[in-house]
N, C-alpha and C positions, 0 to 999 in steps of 0.2 A: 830742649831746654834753652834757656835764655842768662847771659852770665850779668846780670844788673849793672855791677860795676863798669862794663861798654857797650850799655844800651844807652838809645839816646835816652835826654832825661823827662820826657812825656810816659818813656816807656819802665823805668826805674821803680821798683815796688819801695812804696811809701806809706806810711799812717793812711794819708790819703787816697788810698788806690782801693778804683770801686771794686768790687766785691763782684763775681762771675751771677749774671742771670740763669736763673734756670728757664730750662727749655720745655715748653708745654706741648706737647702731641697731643691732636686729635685723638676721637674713635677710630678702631680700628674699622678699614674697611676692607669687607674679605673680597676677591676677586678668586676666576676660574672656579674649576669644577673639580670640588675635594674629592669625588670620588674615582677622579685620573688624574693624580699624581700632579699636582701642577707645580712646576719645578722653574726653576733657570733663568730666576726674572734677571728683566736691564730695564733701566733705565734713563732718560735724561731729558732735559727742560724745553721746552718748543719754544719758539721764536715770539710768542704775547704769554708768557708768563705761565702756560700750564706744566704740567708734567707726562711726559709720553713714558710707558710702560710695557713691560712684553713679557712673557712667561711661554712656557709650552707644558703640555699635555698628553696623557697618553691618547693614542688612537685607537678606536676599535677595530680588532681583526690582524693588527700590524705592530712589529717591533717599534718600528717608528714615533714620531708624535708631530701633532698641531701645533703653530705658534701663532698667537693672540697679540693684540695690543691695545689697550686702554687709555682712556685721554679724561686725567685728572684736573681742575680748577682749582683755583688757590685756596681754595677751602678743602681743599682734599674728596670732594665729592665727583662721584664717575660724572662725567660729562661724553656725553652721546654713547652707542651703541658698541659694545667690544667687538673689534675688527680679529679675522682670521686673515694672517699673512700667507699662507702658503696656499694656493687652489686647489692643487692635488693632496688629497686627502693621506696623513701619515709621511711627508717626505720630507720632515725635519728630523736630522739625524737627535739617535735615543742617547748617546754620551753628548750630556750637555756639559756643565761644569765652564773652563776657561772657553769650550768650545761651542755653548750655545749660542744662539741668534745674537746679533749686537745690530742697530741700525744709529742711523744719522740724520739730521734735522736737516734738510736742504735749506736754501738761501730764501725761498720762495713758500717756506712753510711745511713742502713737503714731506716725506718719510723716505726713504731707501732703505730697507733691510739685506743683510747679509747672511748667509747660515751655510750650512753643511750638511748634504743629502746623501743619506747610504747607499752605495751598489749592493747589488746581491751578494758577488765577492768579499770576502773577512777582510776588515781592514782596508776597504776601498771605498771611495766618494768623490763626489761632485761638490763644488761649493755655486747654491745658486743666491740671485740677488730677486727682488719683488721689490716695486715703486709703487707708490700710494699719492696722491695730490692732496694739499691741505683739508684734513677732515672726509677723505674719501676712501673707498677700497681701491686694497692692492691689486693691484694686475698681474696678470698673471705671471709667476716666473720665470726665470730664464736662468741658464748657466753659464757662470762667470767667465771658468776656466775653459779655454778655448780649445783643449785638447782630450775631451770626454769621448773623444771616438779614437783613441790613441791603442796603439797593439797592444796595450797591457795593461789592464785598468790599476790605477794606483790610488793613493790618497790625498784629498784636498781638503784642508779644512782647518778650524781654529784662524777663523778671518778677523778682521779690524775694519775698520770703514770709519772715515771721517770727512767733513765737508770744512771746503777750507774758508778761510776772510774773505777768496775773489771768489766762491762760490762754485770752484770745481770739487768733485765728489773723488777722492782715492781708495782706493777697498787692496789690500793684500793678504796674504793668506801666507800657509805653510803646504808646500807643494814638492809631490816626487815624483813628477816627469820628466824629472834629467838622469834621474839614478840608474845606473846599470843592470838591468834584470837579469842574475844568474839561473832561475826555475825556482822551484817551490821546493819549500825544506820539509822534514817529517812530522804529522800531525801532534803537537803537546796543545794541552789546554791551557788556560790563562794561569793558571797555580802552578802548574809545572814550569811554564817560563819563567815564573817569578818567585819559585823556591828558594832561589839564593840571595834576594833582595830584601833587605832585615828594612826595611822601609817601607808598609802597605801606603800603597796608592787611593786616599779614600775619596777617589771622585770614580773608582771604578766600582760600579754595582755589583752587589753580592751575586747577582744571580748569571752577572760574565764570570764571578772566579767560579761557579760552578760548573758552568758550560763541558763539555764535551772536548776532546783533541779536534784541534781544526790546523789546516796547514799553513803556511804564514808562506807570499814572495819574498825571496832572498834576492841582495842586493850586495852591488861592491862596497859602495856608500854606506857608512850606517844613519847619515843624517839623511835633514831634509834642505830646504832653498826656500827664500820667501821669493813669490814674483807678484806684479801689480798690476795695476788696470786703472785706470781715470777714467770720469766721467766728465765732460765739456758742458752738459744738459742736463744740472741739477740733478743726478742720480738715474735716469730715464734709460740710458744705455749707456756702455761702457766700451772704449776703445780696445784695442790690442793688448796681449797678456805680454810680461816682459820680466824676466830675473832682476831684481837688485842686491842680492847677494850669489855667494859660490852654495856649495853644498856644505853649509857649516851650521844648519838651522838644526836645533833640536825641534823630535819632529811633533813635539805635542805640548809646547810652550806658549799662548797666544804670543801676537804683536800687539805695538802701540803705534798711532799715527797723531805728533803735530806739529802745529806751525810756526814759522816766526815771519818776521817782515812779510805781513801783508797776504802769506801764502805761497809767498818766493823762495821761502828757504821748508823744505820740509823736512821731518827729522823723524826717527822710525827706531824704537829698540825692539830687541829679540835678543832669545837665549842663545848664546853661541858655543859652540862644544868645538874644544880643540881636539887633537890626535887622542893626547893624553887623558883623556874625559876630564877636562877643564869647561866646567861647564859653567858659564855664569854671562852676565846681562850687560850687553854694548847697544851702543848706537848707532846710528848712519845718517850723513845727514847730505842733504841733495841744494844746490844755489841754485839749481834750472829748474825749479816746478815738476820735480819729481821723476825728469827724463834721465842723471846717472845719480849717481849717490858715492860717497866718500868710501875708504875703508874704515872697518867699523875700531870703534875708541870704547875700554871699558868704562864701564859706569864705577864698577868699585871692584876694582883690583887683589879680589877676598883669596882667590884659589882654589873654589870649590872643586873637590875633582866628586865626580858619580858618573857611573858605569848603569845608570838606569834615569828616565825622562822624571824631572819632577810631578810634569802636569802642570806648573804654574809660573808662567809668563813672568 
């Protein structure tokens, strides 16, 4: 809302104050394959005015799914061929939602995608990256987190990725390879843990609350850590993995990545959950190019407490 009385006076509603245009949309144009579920688009603007797009799909044979991406014109018509970002067929994690694919425009045109790859293990994954060159296909992927051969597979996933003003590429994630492994607790299924949670989660598919008891790793921690990675070379490969926060990440809330001065100052929110399940949204913000980072400062000081992950960043 706007208080007119100390708006400047260009901004002031008057007799004279034009009247809001309406907004004219094109036809719709359908994209993917209606008969596998195409779900989880993102989007955002490429570097000569078009629009980049991505969605995922189910796979055949596989829990999993495919993620695509499409390069619309400013008329809204496909321009060239829909690209598959993942080579290996189905190793785009099937909980999309705040967690699906999200990519970034390089400096150079290019694409970088980010996503989250299941392990076989309940509730374990990989977060891998795929590089694509202006209007070309992805290559092949590769995995982010540097500790996917770790004694105890855990969870990576719900990433961010963005490319800065001086053209380095930052991707972080929500990560639990610092948390304490106590063993594995007794099998309940997805309703059974979440019996006493007067709140359904509806980015979780019907067909997990039906699922089976399966056993979940117990932990001393109950959160998770965001850690990071830059890339020097426009998205192509990515440096060393590294915490910027403690273990105070809810663990299934995306992040945000961005900038100020130039790229020099970079600034990151995520949900932060106190002892108390104080759970609500700060900041962090880095002067060295993303090497430490501040203590985090609340965005809005509300006092949400909840003893279960919203799901939404």
């Amino acid at each position: 809302g706007c208080d007119a009385t100390n708006a400047p006076e260009s901004f002031a509603q008057t007799d004279q104050s034009p009247t809001a245009t309406d907004v004219v949309f094109d036809e719709i144009v359908s994209l993917g394959n209606t008969d596998k579920n195409p779900a989880d688009q993102y989007l955002q603007s490429g570097n000569d005015g078009q629009v980049l797009l991505t969605w995922s799909e189910d796979s055949e044979g596989v829990r999993a799914r495919n993620a695509f991406m499409a390069t619309l014109n400013s008329n809204g018509n496909l321009a060239g061929e829909v690209r598959r970002i993942n080579d290996l067929p189905g190793e785009v994690h099937w909980y999309g939602g705040d967690n699906r694919l999200k990519f970034t425009v390089t400096a150079d045109g290019g694409v970088t995608a980010v996503y989250a790859s299941p392990l076989a293990e309940f509730k374990t994954g990989v977060v891998k990256t795929a590089h694509a060159e202006k209007g070309g296909n992805f290559a092949p992927s590769v995995i982010l987190n540097d500790d996917e051969r770790g004694p105890v597979p855990v969870a990576h996933a719900f990433a961010a990725i963005a490319t800065s003003p001086n053209g380095k590429v930052y991707a972080t994630w929500i990560d639990s390879r610092s948390r304490t492994f106590t063993g594995m607790g007794k099998p309940e299924s997805t309703a059974e843990r979440r019996k006493g949670i007067k709140m359904r989660d509806l980015t979780i598919p019907e067909s997990v609350m039906q699922m089976g008891p399966r056993a979940r790793r117990n932990f001393v921690e109950q959160n998770s850590q965001l850690w990071m990675a830059i890339s020097d070379d426009g998205g192509k490969t990515f440096g060393e993995n590294y915490p910027i926060t403690e273990i105070v990440v809810c663990a299934c809330c995306v992040p945000t990545i961005s900038f100020l001065d130039g790229g020099d100052t970079v600034v990151v929110s995520y949900r932060y959950v106190a002892k108390n399940y104080l759970r609500d949204n700060v900041v962090i913000r880095s002067s060295d190019g993303g090497k430490t980072f501040s203590e985090p400062t609340y965005i809005s000081n509300d006092g949400w407490i909840a003893n279960f992950c919203p799901h939404a960043g």
